[in-house]
C-alpha positions in Angstrom: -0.3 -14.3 -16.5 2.2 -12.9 -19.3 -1.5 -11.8 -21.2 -2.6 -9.8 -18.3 1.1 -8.8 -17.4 1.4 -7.1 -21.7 -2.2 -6.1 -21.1 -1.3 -3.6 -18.3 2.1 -2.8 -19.8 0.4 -1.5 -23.1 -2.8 0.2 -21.0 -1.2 1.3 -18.1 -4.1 0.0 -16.2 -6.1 -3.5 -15.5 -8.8 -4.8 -17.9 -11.7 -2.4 -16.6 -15.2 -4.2 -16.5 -17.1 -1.0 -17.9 -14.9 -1.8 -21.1 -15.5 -5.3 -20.7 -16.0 -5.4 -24.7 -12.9 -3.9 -25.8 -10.9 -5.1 -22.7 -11.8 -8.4 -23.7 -11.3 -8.5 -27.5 -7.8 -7.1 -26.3 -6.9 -9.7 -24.4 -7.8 -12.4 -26.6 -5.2 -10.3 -29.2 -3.1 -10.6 -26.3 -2.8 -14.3 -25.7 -2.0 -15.3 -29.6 0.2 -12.8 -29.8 2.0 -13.7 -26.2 1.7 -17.4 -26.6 2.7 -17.1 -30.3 6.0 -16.0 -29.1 6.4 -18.4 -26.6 6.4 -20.9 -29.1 3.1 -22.2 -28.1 -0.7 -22.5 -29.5 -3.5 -20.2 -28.7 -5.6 -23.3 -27.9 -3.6 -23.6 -24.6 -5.2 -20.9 -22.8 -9.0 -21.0 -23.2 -11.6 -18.4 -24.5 -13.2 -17.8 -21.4 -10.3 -17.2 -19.3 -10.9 -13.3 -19.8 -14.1 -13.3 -17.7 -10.7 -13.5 -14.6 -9.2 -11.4 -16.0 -11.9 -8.5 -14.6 -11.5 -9.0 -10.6 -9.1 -8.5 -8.1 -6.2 -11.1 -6.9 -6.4 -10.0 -3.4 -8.2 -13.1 -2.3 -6.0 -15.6 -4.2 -3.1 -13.6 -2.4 -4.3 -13.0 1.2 -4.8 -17.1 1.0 -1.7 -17.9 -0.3 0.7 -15.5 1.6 -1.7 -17.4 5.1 -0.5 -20.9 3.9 3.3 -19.6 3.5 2.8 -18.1 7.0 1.9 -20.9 8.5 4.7 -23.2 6.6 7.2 -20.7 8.4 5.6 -21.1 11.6 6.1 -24.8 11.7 9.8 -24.4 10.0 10.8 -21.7 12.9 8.8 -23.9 15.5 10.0 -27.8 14.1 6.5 -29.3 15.7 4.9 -30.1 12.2 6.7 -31.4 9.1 6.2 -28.4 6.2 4.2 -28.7 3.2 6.2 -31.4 0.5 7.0 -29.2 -2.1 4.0 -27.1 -3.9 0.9 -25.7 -2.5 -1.9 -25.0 -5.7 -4.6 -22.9 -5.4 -7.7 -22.9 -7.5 -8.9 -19.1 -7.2 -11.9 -20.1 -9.0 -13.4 -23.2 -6.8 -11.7 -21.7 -3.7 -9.6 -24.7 -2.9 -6.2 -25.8 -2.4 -4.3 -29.0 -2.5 -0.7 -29.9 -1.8 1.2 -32.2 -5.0 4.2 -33.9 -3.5 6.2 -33.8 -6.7 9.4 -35.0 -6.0 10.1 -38.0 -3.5 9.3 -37.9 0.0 
């Protein structure tokens, strides 16, 4: 996310997919440089993860802001427990899962 977040501070715009060539050499700059100065190695976020970089979130976000509706449903309404901590979704297999992280 901090590679796509520099990539549309310095371009003003989203990676475009009729300059999926540059856009994508640029973003691969991107992620040494921003993971560089994290502290962190370049090997942590893979080569190919610039083929997502080239869609919209909408999806990802419509599904996530319906699972947070729903959690305040049953919070207002008290006749189902909430989610136990973190709901994850995978944009790209289309699933989600809840992790109980802390104790129940």
């Amino acid at each position: 996310l901090p590679v796509l977040l520099k990539f549309r501070t310095d371009n003003a715009r989203d990676p475009s997919p009729q300059n999926y060539a540059q856009d994508s050499e640029a973003l691969l700059r991107l992620r040494r440089d921003v993971l560089e100065g994290l502290g962190l190695g370049a090997d942590l976020l893979p080569d190919d993860f610039v083929s997502y970089c080239f869609s919209e979130m909408a999806p990802v976000c419509a599904v996530v802001g319906g699972v947070l509706g729903q959690e305040v449903v049953k919070a207002l309404s008290q006749r189902d427990p909430p989610h136990n901590n973190f709901f994850f979704f995978d944009g790209i297999k289309g699933n989600g899962i809840v992790e109980c992280l802390g104790p129940s």
